[in-house]
PyMOL commands that place a pseudoatom at each C-alpha (Angstrom):
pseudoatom trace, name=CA, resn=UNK, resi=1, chain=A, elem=C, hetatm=0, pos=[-6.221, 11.745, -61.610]
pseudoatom trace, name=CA, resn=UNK, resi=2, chain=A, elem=C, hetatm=0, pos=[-7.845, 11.080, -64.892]
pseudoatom trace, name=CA, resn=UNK, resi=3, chain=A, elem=C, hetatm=0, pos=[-10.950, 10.628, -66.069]
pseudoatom trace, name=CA, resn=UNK, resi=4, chain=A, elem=C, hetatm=0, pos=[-10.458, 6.430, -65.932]
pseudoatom trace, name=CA, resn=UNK, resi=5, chain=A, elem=C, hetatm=0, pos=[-9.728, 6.641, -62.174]
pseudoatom trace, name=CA, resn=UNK, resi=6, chain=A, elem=C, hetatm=0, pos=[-12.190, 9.307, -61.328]
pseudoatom trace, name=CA, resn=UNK, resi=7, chain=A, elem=C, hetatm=0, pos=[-15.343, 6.618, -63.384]
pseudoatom trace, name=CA, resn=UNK, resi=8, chain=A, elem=C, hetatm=0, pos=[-13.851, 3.986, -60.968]
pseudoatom trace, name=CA, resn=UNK, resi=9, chain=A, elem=C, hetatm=0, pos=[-13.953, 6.177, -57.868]
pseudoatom trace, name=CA, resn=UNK, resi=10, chain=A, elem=C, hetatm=0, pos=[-17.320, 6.964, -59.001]
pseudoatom trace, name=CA, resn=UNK, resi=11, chain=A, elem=C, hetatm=0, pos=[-18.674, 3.151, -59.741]
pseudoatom trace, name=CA, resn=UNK, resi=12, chain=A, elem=C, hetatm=0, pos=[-17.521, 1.976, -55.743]
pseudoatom trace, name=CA, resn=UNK, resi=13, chain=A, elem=C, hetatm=0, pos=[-19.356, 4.529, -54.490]
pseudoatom trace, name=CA, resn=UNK, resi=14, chain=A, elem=C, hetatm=0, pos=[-22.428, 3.784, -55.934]
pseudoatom trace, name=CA, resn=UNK, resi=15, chain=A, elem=C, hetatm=0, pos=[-21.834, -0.256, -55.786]
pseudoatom trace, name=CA, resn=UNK, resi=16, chain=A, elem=C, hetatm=0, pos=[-21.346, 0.186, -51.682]
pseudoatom trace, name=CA, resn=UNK, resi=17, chain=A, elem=C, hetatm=0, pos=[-23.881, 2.931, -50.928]
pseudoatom trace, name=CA, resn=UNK, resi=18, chain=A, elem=C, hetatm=0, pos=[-26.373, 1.930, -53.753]
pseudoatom trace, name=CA, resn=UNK, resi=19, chain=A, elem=C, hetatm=0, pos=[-25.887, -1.764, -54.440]
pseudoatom trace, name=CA, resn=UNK, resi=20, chain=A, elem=C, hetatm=0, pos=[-28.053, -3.103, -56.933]
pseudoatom trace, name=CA, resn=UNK, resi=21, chain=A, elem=C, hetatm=0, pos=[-27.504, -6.884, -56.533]
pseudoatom trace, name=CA, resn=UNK, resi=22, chain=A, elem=C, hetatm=0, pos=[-29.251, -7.408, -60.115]
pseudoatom trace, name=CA, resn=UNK, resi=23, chain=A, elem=C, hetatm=0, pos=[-27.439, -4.933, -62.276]
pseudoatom trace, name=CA, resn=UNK, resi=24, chain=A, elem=C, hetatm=0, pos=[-23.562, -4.974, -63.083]
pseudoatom trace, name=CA, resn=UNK, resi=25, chain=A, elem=C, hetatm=0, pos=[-22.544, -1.652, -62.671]
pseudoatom trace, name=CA, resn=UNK, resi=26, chain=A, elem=C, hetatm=0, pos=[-20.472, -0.464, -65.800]
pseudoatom trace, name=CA, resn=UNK, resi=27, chain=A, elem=C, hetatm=0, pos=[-19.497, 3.098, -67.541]
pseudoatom trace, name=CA, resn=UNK, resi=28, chain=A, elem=C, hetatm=0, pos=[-22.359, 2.761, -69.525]
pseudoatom trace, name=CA, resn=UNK, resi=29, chain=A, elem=C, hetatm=0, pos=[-24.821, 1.253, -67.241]
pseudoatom trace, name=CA, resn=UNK, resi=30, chain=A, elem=C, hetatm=0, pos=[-27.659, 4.529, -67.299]
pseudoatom trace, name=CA, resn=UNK, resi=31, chain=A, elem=C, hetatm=0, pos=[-27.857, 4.733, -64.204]
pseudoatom trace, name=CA, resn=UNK, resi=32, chain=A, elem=C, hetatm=0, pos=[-31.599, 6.677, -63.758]
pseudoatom trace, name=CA, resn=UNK, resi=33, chain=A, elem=C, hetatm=0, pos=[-33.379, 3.951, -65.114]
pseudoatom trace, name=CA, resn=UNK, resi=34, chain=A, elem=C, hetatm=0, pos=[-31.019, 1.175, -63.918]
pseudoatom trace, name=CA, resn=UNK, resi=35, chain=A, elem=C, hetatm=0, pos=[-29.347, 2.032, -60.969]
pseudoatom trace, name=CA, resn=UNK, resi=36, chain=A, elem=C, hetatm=0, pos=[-30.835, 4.744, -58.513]
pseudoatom trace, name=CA, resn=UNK, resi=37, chain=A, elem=C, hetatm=0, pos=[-33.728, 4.320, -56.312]
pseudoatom trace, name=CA, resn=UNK, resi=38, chain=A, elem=C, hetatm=0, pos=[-34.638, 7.341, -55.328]
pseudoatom trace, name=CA, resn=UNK, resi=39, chain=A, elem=C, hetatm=0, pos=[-34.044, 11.052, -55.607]
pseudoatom trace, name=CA, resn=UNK, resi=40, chain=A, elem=C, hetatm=0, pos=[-31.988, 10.783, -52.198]
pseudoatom trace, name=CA, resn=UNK, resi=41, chain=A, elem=C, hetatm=0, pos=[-29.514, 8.637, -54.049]
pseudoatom trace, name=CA, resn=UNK, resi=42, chain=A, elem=C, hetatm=0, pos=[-28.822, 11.517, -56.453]
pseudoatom trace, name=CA, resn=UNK, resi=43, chain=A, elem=C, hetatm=0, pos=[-28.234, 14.103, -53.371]
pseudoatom trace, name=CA, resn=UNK, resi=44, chain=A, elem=C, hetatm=0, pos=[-26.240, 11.908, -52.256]
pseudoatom trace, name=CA, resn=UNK, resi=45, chain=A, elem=C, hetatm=0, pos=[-24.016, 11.241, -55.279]
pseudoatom trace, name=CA, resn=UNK, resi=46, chain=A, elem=C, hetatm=0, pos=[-23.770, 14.902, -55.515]
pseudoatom trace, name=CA, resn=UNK, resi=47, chain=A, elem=C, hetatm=0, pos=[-22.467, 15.461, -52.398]
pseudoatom trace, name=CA, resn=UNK, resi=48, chain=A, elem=C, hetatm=0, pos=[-19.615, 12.608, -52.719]
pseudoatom trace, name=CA, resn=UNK, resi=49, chain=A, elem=C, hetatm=0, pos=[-18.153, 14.106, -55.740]
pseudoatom trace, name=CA, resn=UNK, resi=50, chain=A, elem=C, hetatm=0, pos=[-18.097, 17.740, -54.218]
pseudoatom trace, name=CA, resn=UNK, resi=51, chain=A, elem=C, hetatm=0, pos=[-16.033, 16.385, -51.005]
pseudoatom trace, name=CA, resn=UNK, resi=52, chain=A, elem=C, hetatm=0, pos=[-13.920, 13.746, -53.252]
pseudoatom trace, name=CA, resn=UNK, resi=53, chain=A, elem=C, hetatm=0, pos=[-12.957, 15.469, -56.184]
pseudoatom trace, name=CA, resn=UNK, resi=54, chain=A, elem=C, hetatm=0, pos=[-13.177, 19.139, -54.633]
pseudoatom trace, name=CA, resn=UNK, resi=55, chain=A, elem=C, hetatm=0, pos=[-15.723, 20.674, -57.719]
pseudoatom trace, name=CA, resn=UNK, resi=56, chain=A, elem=C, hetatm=0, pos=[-18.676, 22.345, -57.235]
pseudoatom trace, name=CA, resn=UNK, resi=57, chain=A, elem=C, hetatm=0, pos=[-22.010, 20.644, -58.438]
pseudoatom trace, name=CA, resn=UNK, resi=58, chain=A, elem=C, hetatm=0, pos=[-24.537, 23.516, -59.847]
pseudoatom trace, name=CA, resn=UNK, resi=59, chain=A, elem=C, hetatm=0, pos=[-28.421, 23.241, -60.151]
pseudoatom trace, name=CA, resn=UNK, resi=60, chain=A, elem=C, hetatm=0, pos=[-28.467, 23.031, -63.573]
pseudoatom trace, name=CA, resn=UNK, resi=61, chain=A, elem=C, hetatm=0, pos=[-25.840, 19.893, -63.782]
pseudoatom trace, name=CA, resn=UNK, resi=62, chain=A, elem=C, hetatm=0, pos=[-28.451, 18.011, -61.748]
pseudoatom trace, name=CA, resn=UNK, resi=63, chain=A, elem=C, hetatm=0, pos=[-30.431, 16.355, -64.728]
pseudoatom trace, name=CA, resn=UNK, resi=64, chain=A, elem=C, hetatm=0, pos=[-30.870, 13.379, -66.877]
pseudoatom trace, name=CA, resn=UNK, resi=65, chain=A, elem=C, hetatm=0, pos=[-28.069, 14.134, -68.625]
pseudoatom trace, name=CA, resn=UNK, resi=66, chain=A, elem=C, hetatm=0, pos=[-25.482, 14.544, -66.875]
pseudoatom trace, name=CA, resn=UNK, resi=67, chain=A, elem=C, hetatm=0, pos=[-26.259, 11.576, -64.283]
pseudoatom trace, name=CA, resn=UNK, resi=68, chain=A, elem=C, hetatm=0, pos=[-27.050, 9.173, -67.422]
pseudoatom trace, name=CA, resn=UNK, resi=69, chain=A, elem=C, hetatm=0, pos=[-24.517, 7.272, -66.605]
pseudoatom trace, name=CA, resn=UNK, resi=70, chain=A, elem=C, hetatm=0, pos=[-20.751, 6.968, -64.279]
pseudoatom trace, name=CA, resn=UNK, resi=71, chain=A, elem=C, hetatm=0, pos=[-18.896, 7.746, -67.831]
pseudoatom trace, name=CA, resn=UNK, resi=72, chain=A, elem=C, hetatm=0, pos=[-21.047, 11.034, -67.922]
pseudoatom trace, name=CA, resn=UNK, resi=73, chain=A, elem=C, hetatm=0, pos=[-20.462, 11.734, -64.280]
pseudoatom trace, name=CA, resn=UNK, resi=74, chain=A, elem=C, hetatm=0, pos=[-16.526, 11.060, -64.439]
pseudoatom trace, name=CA, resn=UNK, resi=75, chain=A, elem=C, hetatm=0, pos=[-16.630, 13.626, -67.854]
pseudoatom trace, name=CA, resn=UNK, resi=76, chain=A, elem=C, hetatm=0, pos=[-18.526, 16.479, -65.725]
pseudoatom trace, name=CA, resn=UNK, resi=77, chain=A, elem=C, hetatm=0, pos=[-16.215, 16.336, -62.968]
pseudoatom trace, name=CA, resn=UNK, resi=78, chain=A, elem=C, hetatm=0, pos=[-12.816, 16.673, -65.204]
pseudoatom trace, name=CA, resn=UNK, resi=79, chain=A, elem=C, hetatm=0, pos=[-14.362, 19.713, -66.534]
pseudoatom trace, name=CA, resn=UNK, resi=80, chain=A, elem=C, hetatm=0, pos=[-15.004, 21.065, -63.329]
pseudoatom trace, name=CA, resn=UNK, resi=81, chain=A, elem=C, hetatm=0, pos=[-11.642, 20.095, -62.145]
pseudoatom trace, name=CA, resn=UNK, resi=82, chain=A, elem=C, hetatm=0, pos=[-9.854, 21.838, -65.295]
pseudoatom trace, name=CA, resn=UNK, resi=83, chain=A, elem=C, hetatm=0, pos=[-12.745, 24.730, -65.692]
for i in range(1, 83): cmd.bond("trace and resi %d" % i, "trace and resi %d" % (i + 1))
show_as sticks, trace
zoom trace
């Protein structure tokens, strides 16, 4: 799977447990200022990509920049997958 499908993966997750009826979601959409409610959202996203793609999220990846946006989300999960 590359990092094209993994972003897409990524985006309907968010669109059907997140939707945000006035935002188009998009690879570049940032999604802390645009897209997420709440803090729960972020757990949640977290746990979705550990079951899905099989990485491990650590402490540290938790933070602004890493959850900018679903391009920056689909990048930290191929290097988990190939790290």
């Amino acid at each position: 799977m590359d990092k094209g499908e993994i972003a897409e993966q990524i985006r309907a997750f968010l669109e059907t447990e997140f939707p945000n009826p006035g935002v188009r979601l998009t690879d570049t959409t940032l999604l802390l200022e645009e897209w997420f409610v709440d803090s729960m959202a972020i757990v949640e996203t977290v746990l979705f990509l550990e079951k899905r793609f099989g990485v491990r999220i650590d402490r540290r990846d938790i933070n602004g920049e890493r959850f900018r946006t679903v391009a920056t989300l689909a990048e930290l999960v191929v290097e988990r997958r190939d790290g």
